[in-house]
VMD Tcl script that draws the C-alpha trace (Angstrom):
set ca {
  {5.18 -25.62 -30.11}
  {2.07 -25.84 -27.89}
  {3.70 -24.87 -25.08}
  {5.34 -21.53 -26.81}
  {1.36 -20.29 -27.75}
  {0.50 -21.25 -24.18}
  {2.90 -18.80 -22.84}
  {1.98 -16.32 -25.87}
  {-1.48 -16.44 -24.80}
  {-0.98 -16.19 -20.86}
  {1.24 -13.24 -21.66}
  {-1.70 -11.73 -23.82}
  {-3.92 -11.94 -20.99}
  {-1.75 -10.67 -18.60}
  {-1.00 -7.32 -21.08}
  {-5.01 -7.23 -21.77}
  {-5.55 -7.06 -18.06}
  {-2.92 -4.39 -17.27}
  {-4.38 -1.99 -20.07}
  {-7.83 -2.01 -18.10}
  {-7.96 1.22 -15.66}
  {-11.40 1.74 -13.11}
  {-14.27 2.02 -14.64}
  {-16.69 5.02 -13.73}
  {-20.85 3.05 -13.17}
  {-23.45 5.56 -12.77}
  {-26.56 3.96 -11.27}
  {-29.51 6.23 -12.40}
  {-32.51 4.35 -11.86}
  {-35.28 7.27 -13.03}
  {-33.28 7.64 -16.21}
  {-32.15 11.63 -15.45}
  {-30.01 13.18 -18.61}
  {-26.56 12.67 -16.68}
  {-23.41 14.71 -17.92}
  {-19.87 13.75 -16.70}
  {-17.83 16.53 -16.80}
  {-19.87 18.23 -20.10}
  {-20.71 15.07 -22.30}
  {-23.79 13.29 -21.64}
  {-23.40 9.71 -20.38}
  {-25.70 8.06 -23.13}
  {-28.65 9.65 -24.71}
  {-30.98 12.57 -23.76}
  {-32.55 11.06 -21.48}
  {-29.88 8.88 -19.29}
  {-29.70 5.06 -18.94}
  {-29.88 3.25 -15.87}
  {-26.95 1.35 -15.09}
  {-24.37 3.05 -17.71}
  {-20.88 2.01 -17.18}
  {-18.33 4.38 -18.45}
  {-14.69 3.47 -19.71}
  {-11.51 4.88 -17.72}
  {-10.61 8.09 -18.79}
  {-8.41 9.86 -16.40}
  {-7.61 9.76 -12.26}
  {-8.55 12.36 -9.97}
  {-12.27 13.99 -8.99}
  {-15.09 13.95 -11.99}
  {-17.97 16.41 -12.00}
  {-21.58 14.83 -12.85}
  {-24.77 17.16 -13.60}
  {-28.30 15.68 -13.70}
  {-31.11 17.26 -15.14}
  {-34.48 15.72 -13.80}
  {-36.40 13.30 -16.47}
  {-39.81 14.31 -17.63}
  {-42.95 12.70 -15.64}
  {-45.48 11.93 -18.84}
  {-45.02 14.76 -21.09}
  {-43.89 18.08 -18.66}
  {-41.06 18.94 -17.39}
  {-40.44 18.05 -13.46}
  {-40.56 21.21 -11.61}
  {-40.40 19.87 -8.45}
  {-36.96 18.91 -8.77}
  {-34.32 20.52 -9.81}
  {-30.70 20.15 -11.60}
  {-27.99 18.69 -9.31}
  {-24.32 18.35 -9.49}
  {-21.98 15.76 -7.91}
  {-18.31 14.84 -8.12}
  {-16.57 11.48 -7.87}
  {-12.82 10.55 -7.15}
  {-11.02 8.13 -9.07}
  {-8.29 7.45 -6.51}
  {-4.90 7.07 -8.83}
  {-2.57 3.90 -9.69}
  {-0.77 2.32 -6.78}
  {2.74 3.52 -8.55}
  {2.88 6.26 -10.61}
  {5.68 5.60 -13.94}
  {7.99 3.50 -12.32}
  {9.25 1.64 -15.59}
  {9.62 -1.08 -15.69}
  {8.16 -1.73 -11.61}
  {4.88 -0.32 -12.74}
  {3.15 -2.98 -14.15}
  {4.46 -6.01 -11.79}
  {2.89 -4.21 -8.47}
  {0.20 -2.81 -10.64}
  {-0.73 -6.34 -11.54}
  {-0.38 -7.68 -7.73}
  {-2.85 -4.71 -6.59}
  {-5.44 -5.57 -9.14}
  {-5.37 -9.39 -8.54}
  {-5.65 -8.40 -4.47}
  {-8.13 -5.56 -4.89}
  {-9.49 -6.01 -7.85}
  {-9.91 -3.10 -10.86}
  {-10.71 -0.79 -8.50}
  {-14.20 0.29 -10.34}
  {-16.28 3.46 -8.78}
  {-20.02 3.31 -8.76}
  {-22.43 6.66 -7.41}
  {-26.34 6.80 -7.74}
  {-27.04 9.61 -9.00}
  {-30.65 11.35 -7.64}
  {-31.73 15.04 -8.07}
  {-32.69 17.32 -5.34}
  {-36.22 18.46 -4.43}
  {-36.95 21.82 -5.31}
  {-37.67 24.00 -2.27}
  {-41.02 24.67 -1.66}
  {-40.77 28.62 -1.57}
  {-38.93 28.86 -4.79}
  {-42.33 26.25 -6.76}
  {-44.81 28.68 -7.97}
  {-48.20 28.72 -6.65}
  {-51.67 28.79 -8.69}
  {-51.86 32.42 -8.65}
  {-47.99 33.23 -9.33}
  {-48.84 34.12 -12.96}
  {-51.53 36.68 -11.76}
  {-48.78 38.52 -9.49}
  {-45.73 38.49 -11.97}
  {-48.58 40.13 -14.67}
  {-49.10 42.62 -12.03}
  {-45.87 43.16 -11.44}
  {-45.14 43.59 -15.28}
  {-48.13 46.29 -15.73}
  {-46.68 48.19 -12.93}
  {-43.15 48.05 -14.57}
  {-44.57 48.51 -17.72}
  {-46.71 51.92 -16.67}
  {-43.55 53.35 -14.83}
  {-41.65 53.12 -17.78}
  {-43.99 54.88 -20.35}
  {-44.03 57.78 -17.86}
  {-40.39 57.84 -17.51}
  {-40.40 58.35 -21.10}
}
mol new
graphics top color blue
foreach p $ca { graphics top sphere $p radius 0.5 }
foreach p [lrange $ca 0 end-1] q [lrange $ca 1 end] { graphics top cylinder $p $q radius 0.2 }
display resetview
């Protein structure tokens, strides 16, 4: 009797650790809102450290949008995108061969878990507005503005 449940639970473990597929960890250590491909990772305003479950093989897309410093927005960076590969399964559906060499690469090479850091560009220093920027786009709108009542 013991020895049946010791089988039952080595084959339980075995079946628990062939369900597992690579896990996706996004180190974001100044907490920028992170999207993989659309959905945000966790919360507004991004966690450092999140580890997301396996959802599919093949290249993900990542957008960050910078964090706040204090209570503005940060304008000297700006939103950046990334992608990460999730290299696919040693064996594609090979029934019933799948899950013995499946098993055999994951106890050589582990779960084969991604990690990326994920860090937002600087924003060039032509496109930041300077102190007087406001004073030249209002001129620019009176102009526009005056041009278009004479059109009229």
């Amino acid at each position: 009797m013991v020895q049946r449940a010791l089988v039952l639970i080595q084959l339980a473990a075995l079946h628990a650790g062939a369900c597992r597929g690579p896990a996706l960890h996004l180190d974001n250590p100044e907490g920028h809102a992170v999207f993989v491909d659309g959905a945000a990772s966790r919360g507004p305003g991004g966690v450092s450290g999140t580890t997301l479950p396996f959802r599919y093989y093949g290249t993900m897309r990542w957008d960050a949008v910078p964090a706040p410093r204090g209570n503005r927005p940060d304008w000297e960076h700006r939103p950046t995108s990334g992608t990460v590969a999730l290299a696919p399964a040693l064996t594609g559906w090979l029934f019933p061969l799948d899950f013995p060499v499946d098993l055999v690469s994951w106890l050589l090479h582990g779960p084969g878990d991604t990690a990326t850091t994920i860090t937002v560009a600087p924003t060039p220093p032509a496109a930041l507005a300077t102190e007087n920027s406001a004073e030249i786009n209002a001129d620019g709108l009176r102009e526009r503005a005056r041009q278009a009542r004479i059109a009229r």
